[in-house]
SERO-4910 file (N, C-alpha, C, O; in steps of 0.05 Angstrom, whole numbers):
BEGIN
 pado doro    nc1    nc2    nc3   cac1   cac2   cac3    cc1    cc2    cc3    oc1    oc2    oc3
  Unk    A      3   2961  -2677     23   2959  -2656     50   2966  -2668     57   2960  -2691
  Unk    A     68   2983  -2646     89   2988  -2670    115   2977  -2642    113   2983  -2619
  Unk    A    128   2967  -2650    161   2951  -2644    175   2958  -2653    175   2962  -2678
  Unk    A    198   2962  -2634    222   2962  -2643    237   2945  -2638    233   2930  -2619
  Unk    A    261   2941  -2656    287   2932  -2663    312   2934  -2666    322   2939  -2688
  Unk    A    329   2930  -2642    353   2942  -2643    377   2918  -2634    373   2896  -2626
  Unk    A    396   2930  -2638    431   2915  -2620    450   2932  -2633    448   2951  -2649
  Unk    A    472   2918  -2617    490   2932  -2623    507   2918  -2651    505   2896  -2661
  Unk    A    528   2946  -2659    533   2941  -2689    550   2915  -2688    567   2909  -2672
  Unk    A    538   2896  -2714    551   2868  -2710    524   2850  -2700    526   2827  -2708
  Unk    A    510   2853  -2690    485   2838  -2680    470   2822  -2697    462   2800  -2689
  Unk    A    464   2833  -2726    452   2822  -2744    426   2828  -2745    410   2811  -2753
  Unk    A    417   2856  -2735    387   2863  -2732    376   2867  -2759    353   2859  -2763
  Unk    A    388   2877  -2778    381   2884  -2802    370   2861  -2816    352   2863  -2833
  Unk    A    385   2831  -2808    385   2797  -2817    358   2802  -2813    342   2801  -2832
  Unk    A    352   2806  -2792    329   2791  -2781    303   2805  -2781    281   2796  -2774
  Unk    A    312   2833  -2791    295   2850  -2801    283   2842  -2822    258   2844  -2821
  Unk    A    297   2829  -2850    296   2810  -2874    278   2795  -2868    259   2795  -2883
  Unk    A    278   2773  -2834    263   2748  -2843    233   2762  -2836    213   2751  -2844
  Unk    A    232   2788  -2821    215   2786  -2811    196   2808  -2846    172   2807  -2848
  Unk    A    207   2819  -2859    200   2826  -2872    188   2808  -2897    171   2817  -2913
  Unk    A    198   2783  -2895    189   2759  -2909    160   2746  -2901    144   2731  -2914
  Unk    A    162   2759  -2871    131   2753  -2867    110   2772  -2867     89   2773  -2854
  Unk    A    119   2791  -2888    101   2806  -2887     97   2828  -2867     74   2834  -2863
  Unk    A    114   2840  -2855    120   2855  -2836    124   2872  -2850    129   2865  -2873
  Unk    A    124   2910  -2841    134   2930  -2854    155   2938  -2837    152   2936  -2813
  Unk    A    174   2945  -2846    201   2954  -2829    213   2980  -2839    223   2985  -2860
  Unk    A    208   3001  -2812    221   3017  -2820    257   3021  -2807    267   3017  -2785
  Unk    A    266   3029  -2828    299   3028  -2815    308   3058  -2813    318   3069  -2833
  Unk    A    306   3071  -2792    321   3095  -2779    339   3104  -2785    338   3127  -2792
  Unk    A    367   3086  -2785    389   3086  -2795    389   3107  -2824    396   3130  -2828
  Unk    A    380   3087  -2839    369   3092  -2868    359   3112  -2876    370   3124  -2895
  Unk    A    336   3124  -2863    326   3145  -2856    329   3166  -2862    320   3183  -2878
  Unk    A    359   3164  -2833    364   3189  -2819    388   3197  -2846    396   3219  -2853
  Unk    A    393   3180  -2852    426   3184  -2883    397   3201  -2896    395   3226  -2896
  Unk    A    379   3183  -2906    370   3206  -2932    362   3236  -2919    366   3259  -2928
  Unk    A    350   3228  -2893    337   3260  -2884    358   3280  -2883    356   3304  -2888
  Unk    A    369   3272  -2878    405   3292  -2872    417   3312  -2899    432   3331  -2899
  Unk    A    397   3296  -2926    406   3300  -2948    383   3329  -2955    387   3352  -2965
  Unk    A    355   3312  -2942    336   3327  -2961    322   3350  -2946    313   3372  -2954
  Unk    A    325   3333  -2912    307   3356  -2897    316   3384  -2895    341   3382  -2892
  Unk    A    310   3407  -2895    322   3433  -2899    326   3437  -2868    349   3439  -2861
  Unk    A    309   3439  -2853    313   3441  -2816    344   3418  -2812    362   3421  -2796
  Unk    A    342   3399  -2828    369   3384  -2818    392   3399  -2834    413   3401  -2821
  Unk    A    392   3407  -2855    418   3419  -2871    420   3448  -2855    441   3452  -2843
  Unk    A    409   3459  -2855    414   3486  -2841    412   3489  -2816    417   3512  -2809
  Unk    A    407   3471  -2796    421   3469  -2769    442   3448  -2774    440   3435  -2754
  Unk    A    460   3438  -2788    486   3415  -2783    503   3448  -2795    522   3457  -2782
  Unk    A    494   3460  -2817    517   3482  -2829    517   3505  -2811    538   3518  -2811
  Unk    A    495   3511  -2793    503   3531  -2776    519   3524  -2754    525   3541  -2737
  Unk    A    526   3500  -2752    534   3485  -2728    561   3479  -2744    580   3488  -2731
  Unk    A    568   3470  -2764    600   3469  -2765    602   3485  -2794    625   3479  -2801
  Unk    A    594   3497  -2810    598   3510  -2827    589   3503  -2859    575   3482  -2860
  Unk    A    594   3515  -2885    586   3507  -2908    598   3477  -2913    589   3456  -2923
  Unk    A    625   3485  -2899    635   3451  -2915    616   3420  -2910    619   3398  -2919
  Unk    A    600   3430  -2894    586   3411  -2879    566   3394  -2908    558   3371  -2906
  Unk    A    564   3406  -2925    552   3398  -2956    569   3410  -2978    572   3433  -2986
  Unk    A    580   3383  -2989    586   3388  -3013    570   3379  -3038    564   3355  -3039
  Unk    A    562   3399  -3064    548   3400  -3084    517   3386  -3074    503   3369  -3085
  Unk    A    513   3400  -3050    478   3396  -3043    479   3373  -3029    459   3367  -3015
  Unk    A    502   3354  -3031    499   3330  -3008    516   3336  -2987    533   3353  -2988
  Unk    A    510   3315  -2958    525   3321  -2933    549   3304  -2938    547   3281  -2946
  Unk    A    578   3319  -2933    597   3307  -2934    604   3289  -2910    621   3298  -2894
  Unk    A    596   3271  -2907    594   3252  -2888    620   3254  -2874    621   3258  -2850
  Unk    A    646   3252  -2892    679   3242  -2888    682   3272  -2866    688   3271  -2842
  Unk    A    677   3294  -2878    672   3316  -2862    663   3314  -2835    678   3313  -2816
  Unk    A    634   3314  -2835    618   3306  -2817    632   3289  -2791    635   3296  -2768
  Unk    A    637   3273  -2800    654   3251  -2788    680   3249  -2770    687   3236  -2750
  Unk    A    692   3276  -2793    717   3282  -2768    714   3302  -2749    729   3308  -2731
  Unk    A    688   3313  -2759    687   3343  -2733    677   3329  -2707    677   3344  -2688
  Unk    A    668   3300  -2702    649   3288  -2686    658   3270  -2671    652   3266  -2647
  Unk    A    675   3255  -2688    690   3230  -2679    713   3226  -2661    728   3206  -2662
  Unk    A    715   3244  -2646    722   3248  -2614    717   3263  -2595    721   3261  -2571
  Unk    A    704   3288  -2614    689   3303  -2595    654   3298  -2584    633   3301  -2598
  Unk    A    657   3290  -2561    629   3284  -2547    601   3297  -2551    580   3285  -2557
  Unk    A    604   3325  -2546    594   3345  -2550    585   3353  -2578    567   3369  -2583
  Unk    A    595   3344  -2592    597   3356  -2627    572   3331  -2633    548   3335  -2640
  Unk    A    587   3306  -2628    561   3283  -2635    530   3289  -2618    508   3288  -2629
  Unk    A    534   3293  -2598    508   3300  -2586    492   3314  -2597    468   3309  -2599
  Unk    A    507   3341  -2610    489   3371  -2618    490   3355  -2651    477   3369  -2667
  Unk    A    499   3335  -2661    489   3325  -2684    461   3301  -2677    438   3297  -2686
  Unk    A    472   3294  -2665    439   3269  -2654    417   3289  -2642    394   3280  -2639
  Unk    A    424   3322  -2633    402   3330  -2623    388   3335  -2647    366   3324  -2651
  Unk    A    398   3350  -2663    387   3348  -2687    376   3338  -2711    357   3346  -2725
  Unk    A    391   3319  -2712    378   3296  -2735    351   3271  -2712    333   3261  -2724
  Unk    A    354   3267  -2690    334   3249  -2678    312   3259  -2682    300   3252  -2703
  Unk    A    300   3278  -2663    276   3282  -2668    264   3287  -2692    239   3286  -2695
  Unk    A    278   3293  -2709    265   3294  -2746    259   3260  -2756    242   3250  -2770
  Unk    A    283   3249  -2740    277   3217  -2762    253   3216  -2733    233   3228  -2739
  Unk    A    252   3208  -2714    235   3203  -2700    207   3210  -2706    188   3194  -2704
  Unk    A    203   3234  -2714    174   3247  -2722    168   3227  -2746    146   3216  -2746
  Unk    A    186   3223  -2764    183   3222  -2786    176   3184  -2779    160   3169  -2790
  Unk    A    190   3179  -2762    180   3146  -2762    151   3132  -2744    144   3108  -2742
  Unk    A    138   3160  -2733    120   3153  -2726     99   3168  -2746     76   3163  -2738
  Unk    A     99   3182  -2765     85   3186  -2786     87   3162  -2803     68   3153  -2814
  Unk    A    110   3153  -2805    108   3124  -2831     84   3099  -2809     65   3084  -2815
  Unk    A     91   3105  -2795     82   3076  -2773     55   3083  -2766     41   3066  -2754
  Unk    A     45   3107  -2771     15   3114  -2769     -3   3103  -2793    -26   3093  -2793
  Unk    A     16   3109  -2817     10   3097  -2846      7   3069  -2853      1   3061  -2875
  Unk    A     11   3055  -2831     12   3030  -2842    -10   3005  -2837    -23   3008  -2816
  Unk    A    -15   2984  -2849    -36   2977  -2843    -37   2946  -2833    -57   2935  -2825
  Unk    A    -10   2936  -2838     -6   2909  -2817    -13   2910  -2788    -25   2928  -2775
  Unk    A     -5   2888  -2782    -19   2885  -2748      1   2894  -2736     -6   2901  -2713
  Unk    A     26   2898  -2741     39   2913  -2730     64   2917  -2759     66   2910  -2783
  Unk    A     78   2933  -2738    106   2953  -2753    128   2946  -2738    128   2941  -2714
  Unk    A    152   2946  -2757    184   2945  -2740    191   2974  -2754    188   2985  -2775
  Unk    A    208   2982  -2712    228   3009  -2730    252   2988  -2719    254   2972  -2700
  Unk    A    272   2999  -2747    297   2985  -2733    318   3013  -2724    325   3030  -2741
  Unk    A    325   3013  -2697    351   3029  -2703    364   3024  -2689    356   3012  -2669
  Unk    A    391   3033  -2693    416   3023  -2675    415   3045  -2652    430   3042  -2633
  Unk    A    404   3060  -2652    406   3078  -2626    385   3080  -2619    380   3104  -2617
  Unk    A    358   3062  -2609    332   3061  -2600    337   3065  -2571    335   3089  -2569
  Unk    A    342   3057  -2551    345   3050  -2532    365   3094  -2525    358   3115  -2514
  Unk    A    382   3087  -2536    401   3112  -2536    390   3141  -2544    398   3161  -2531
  Unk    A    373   3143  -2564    356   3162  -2571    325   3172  -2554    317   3195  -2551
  Unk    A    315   3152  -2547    291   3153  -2528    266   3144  -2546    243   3146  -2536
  Unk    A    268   3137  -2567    259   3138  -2584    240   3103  -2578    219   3096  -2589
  Unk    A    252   3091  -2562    237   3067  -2550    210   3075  -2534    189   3062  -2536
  Unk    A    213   3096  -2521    182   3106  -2501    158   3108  -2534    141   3091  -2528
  Unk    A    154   3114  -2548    144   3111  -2565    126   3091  -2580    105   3093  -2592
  Unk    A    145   3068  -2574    131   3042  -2573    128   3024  -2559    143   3019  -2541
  Unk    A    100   3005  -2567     97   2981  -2546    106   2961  -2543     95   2949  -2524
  Unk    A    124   2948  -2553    152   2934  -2555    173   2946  -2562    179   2968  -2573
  Unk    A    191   2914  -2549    218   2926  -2559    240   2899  -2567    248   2883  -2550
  Unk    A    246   2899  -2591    268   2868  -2593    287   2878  -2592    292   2898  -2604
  Unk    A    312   2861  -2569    340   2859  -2573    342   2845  -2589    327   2826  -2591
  Unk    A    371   2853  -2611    383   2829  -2620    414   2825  -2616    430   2841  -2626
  Unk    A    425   2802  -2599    443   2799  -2592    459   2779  -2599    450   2758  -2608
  Unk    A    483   2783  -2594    502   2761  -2610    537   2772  -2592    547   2794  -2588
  Unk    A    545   2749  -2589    582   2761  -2575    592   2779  -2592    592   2787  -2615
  Unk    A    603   2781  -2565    617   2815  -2581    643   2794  -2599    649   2804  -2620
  Unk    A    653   2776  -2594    669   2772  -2619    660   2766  -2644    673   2772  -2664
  Unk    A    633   2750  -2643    627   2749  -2659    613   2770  -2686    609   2765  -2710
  Unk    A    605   2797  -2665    600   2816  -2675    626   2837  -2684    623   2853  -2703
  Unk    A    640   2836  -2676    678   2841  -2685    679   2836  -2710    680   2852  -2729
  Unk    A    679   2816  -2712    682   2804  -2738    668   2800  -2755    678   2793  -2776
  Unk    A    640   2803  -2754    623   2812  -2777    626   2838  -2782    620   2843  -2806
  Unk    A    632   2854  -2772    634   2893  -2773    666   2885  -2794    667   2894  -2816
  Unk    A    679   2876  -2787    705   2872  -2800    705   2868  -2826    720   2880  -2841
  Unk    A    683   2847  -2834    679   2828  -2852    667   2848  -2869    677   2858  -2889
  Unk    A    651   2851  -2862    621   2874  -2877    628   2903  -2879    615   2920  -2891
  Unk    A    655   2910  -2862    665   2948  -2871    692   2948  -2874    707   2967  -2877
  Unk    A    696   2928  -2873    734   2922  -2879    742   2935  -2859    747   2957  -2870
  Unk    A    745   2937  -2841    757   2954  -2817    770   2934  -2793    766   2911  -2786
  Unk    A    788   2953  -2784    802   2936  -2756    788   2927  -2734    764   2925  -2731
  Unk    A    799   2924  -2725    784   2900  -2700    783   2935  -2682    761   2945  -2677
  Unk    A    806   2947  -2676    806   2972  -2666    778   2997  -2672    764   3013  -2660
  Unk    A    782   2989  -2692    757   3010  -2715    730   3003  -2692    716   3012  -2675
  Unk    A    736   2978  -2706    704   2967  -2693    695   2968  -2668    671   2971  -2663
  Unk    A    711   2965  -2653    717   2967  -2618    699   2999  -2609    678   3002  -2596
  Unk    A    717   3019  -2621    714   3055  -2626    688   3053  -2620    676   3060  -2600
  Unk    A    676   3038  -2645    639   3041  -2647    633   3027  -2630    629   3040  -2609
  Unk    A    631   3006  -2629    618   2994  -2597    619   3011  -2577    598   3022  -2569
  Unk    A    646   3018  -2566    636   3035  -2547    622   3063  -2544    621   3076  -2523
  Unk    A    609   3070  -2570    602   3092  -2570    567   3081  -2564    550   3099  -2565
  Unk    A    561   3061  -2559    537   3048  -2559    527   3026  -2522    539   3008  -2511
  Unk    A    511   3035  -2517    503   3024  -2493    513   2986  -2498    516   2974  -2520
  Unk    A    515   2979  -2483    535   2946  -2483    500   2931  -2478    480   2942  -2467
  Unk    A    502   2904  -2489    478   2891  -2484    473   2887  -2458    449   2884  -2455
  Unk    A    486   2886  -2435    473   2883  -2417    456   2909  -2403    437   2903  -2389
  Unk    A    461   2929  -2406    442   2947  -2409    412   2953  -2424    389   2959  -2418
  Unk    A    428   2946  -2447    395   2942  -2467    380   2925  -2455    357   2931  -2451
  Unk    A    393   2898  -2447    365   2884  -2440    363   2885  -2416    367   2863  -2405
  Unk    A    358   2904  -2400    345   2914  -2381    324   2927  -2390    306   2929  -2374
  Unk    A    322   2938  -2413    304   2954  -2431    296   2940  -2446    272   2945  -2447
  Unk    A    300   2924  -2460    275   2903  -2484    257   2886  -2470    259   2871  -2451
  Unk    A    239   2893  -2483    212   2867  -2478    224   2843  -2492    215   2823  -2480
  Unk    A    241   2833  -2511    236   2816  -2521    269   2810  -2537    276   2827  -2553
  Unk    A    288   2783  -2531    313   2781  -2536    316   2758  -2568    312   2734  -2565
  Unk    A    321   2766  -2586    326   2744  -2602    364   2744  -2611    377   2760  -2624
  Unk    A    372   2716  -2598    395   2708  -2603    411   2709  -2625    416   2686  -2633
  Unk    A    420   2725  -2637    434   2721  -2667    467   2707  -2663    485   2722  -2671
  Unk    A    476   2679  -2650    502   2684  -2646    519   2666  -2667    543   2662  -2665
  Unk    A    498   2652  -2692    509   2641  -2709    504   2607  -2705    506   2590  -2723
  Unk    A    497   2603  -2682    487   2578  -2668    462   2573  -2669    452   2552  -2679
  Unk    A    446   2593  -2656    425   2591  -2642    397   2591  -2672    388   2611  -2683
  Unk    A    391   2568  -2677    366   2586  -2703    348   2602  -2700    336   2605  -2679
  Unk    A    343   2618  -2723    331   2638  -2717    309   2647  -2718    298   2665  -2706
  Unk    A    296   2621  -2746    272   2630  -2760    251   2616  -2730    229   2626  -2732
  Unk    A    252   2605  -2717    243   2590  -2698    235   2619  -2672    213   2627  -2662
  Unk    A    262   2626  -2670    257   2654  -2649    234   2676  -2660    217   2685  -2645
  Unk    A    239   2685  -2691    235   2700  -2707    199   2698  -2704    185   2716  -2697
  Unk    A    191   2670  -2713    164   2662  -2715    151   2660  -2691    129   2670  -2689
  Unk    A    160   2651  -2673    156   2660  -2645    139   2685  -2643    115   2687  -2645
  Unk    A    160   2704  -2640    152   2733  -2638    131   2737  -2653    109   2742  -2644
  Unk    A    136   2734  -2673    116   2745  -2698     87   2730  -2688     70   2747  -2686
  Unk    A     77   2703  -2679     53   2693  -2673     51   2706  -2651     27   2710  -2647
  Unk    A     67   2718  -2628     56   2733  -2609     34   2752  -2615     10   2752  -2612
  Unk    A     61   2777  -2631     53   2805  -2645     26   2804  -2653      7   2820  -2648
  Unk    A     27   2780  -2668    -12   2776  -2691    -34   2775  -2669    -56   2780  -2676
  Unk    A    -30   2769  -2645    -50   2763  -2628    -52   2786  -2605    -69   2785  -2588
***
């Protein structure tokens, strides 16, 4: 069975990716992924350089800082970068998830729901937590402004959207425990 795992940045999905990996879960992370594929895949380096030019890699790696500013207000520019790099990490995460031999698999990514990349599988976990509270972990964890952090959120569907789309909500808001929600799920999944 393969599940996904997602929220928005600040949520703590990756946390809880940890506990679930403590039980023996295999987790693949997209995110993660999609950084190395960007590096190694040749279909991803030579469509990002025909699309904004050589500077786009410096000394064989993607210059991210680059990358970054050709995208980061133009709409269009990020799109024709997610058209490209998704379906590569996507292929590539249902080849890992074919490989595996638990009772089930986590993909985690922050753009599941946003990529389409949820039709794919037979679950789906939110993980959610206030947006202040998620403010301020993004703050905490990238040193960045409350402004910074804001930018990204809205570049991301808001939870009440997602969970119109998840099978399945686990609370991260610093209150709520987790290993309780966590094990939950997980005795479902096994059966």
């Amino acid at each position: 069975m393969k599940i996904g795992i997602t929220g928005g940045i600040g949520s703590g999905k990756t946390f809880i990716c940890q506990l679930f990996k403590a039980l023996a879960v295999p987790v693949y992370n997209a995110d993660d992924e999609a950084k190395k594929l960007m590096n190694t895949d040749l279909r991803i380096r030579e469509s990002l350089i025909a699309a904004f030019g050589e500077a786009t890699y410096k000394d064989g790696m993607l210059d991210r800082a680059f990358l970054a500013q050709q995208i980061f207000s133009d709409k269009e520019k990020l799109e024709l970068v997610n058209g490209i790099v998704h379906p590569i990490v996507i292929q590539a995460a249902k080849d890992w998830a074919e490989q595996q031999k638990a009772r089930y698999s986590l993909k985690e990514a922050a753009l599941l729901f946003e990529s389409g990349s949820y039709k794919d599988l037979d679950y789906t976990i939110l993980v959610t937590a206030p947006l202040s509270v998620r403010v301020q972990r993004v703050m905490e964890r990238d040193g960045v402004t409350e402004e910074q952090v804001m930018e990204r959120i809205s570049k991301q569907l808001t939870d009440d959207e997602k969970i119109k789309m998840a099978d399945f909500i686990i609370i991260n808001d610093g209150i709520t425990p987790l290993l309780p929600q966590v094990w939950t799920l997980h005795q479902k999944f096994l059966k």
